[in-house]
C-alpha positions in Angstrom: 0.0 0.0 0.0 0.9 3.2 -1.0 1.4 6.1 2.3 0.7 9.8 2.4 3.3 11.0 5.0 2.9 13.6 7.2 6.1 14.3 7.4 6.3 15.2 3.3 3.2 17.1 3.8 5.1 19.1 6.6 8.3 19.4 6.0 8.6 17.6 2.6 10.5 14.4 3.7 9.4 11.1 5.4 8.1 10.4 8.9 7.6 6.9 8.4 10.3 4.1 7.4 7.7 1.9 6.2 6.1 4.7 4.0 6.7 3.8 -0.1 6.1 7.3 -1.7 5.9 10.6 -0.1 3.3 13.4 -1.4 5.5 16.8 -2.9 4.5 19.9 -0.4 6.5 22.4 -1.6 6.3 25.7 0.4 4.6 23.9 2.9 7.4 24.1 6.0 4.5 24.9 8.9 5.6 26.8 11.4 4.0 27.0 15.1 2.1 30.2 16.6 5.8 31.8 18.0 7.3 31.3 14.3 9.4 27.8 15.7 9.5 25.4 12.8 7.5 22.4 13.5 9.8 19.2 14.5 8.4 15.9 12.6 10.4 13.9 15.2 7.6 14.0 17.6 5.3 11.8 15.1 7.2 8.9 14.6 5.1 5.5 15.9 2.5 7.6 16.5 -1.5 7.2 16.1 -1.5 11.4 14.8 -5.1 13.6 14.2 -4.3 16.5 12.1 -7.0 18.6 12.6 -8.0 21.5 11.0 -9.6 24.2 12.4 -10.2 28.4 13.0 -10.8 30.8 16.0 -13.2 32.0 13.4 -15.3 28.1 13.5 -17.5 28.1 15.4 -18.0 24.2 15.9 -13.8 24.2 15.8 -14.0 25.9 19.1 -16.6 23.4 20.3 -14.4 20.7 19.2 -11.2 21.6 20.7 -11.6 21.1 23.9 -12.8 17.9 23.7 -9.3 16.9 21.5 -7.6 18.7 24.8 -9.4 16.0 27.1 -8.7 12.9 24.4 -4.9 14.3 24.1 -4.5 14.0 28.0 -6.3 10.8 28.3 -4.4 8.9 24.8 -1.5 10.6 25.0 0.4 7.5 27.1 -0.7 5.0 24.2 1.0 7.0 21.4 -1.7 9.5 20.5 -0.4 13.0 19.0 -3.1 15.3 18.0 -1.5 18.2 16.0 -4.2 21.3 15.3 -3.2 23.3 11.7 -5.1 26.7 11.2 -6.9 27.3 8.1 -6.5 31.2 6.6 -7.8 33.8 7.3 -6.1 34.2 10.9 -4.2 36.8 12.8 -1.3 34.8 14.7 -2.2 37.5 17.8 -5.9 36.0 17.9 -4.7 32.0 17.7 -2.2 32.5 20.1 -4.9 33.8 22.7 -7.1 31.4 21.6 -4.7 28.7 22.3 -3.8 30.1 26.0 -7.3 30.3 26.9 -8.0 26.5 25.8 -5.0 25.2 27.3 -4.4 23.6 24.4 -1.9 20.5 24.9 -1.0 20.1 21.3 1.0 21.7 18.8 -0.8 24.3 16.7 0.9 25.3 13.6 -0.5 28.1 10.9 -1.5 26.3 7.9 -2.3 27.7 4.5 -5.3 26.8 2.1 -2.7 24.4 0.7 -2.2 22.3 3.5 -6.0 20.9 3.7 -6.5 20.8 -0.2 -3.5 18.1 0.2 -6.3 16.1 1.4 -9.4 17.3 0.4 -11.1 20.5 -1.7 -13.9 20.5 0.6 -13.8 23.6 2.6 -15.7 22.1 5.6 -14.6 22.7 8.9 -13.3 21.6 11.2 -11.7 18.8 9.8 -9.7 15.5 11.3 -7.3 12.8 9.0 -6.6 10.1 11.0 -3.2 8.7 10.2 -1.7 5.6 12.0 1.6 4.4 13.0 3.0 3.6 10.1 2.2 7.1 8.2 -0.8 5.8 6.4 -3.8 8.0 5.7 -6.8 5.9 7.5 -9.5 7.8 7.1 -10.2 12.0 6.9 -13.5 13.2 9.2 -15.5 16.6 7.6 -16.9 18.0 10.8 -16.7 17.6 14.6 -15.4 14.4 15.3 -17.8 12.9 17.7 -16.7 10.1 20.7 -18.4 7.3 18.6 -16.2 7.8 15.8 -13.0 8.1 17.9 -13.8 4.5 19.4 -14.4 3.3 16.0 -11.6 4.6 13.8 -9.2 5.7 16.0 -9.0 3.5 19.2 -8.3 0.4 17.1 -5.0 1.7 16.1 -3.7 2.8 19.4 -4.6 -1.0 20.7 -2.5 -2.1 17.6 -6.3 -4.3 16.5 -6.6 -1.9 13.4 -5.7 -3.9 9.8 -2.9 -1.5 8.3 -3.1 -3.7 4.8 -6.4 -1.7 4.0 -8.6 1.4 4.8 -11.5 0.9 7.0 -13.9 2.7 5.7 -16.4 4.9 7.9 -19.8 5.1 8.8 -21.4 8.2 7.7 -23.1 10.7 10.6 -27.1 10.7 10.5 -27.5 8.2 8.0 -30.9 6.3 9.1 -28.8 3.4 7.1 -25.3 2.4 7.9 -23.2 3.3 4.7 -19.4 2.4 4.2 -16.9 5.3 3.1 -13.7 5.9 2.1 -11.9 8.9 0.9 -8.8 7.8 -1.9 -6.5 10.3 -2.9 -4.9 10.4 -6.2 -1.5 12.0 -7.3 1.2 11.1 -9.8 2.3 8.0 -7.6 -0.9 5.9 -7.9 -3.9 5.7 -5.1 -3.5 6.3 -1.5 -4.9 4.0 -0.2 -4.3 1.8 -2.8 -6.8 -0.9 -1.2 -9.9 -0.3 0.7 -11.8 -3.4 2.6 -15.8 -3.2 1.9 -18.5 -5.2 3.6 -20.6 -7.2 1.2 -24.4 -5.9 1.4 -23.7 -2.8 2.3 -23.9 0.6 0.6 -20.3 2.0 0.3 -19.2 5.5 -0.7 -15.8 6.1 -1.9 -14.6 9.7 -2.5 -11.9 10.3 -5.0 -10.2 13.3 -5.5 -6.8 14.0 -7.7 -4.4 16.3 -6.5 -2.0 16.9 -9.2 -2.6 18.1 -12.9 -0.4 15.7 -14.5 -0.9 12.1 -14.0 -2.7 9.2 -15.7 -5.7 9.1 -12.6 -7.9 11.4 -14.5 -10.9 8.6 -14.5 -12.0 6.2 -12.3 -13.3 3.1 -13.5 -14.6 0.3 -11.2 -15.5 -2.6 -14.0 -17.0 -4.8 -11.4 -20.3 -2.5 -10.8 -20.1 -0.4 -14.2 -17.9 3.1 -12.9 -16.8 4.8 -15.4 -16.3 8.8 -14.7 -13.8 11.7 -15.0 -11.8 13.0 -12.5 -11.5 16.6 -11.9 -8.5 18.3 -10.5 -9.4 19.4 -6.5 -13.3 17.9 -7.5 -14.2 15.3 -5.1 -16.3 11.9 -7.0 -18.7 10.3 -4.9 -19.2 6.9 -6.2 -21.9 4.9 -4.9 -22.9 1.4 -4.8 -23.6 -2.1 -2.9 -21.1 -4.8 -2.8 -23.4 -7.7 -3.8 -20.0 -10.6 -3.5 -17.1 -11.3 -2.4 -13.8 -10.8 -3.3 -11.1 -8.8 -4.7 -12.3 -6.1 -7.4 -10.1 -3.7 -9.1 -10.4 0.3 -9.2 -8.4 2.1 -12.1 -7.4 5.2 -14.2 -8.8 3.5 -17.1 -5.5 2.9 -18.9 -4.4 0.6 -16.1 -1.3 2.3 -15.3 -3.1 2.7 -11.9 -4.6 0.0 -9.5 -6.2 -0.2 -6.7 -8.5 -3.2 -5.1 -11.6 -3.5 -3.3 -11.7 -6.2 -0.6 -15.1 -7.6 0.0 -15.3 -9.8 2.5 
């Protein structure tokens, strides 16, 4: 599998030895509130929430100090939750900000850049889980409520989580339980490159390319009929119902880019 890195996005160089590729972020050397480059070394074997927020959010400021509490409490089984500001901001204000919430994480300043690494939507707040090894697991639009903590993120401080695949999500108020999945696509391939389904259930995987030039500018999915272009920055919701199991492909259409779906 394919790993997005935090480190590359951060300081454009690898925070995991087991990572295979590392996503370009040029000009993207975050710095903290004080104007201290951020130090990478802090994330290795770590179970890291990059979240994304604003003084200006108003459910970011309900969020935060809930991530306080779950940074205190998951700190001791390799949890590092690392807050990145999305523009516009005064550094004055998120300084303040950050005093007053006691905030027991680093906060760096971020640029419109930095989220759009992972996703162009422009919700906020916004949470990637990343586990251990540097892999992407899953990326949460909105608050990230105590349900989905225990389900995406608790199995990987316990070491219980599958690192082979993504596990995809439940979606919030859904009368229905549907699977999702966000894949990311750059010159390197997809990332993740293989994302586990349950059979019978609806899924929802969200693809969305990052760079101009690469093969990824379709997706097809043979198995259930997908064939449809890929915008630059557009996110494509593609929507269906594993009916078997098995191993089905994803591709660019040329097959110069593979992924698999794992139903079982």
């Amino acid at each position: 599998m394919r790993s997005l890195c935090l480190v590359a996005l951060l300081l454009v160089c690898s925070v995991a030895a087991g990572a295979q590729s590392a996503m370009p972020a040029a000009a993207l050397q975050l710095k903290d509130v004080y104007g201290r480059p951020f130090d990478p070394k802090i994330l290795r074997g770590k179970v890291v929430l990059v979240n994304f927020w604003a003084t200006w959010c108003g459910p970011c400021r309900t969020e935060i100090p809930d991530l306080v509490r779950k940074q205190r409490e998951y700190r001791n089984q390799g949890l590092q939750i690392v807050g990145i500001t999305f523009p516009p901001e005064k550094i004055t204000e998120v300084r303040r900000f950050a005093r007053k919430l006691r905030m027991n994480y680093p906060v760096l300043i971020g640029k419109k850049e930095t989220k759009t690494l992972f996703t162009a939507s422009e919700t906020l707040p916004m949470t990637v889980v990343i586990d251990r090894d540097g892999l992407v697991r899953d990326v949460i639009e909105g608050i990230m409520y105590d349900d989905e903590f225990e389900q995406k993120v608790k199995p990987l401080l316990t070491g219980s989580a599958t690192p082979t695949a993504a596990e995809p999500g439940t979606q919030k108020g859904s009368s229905e339980a549907i699977q999702s999945a966000t894949i990311l696509v750059d010159s390197q391939g997809y990332r993740p490159a293989s994302v586990r389904l349950r059979p019978g259930v609806p899924a929802e995987l969200t693809f969305i390319r990052q760079v101009a030039r690469t093969c990824g500018t379709q997706i097809v999915i043979p198995e259930y009929g997908v064939d449809l272009p890929l915008p630059l920055y557009a996110p494509v919701v593609v929507k269906f119902t594993p009916v078997k199991s098995g191993r089905f492909k994803f591709t660019c259409g040329m097959d110069m880019f593979r992924g698999s779906l794992l139903v079982r």
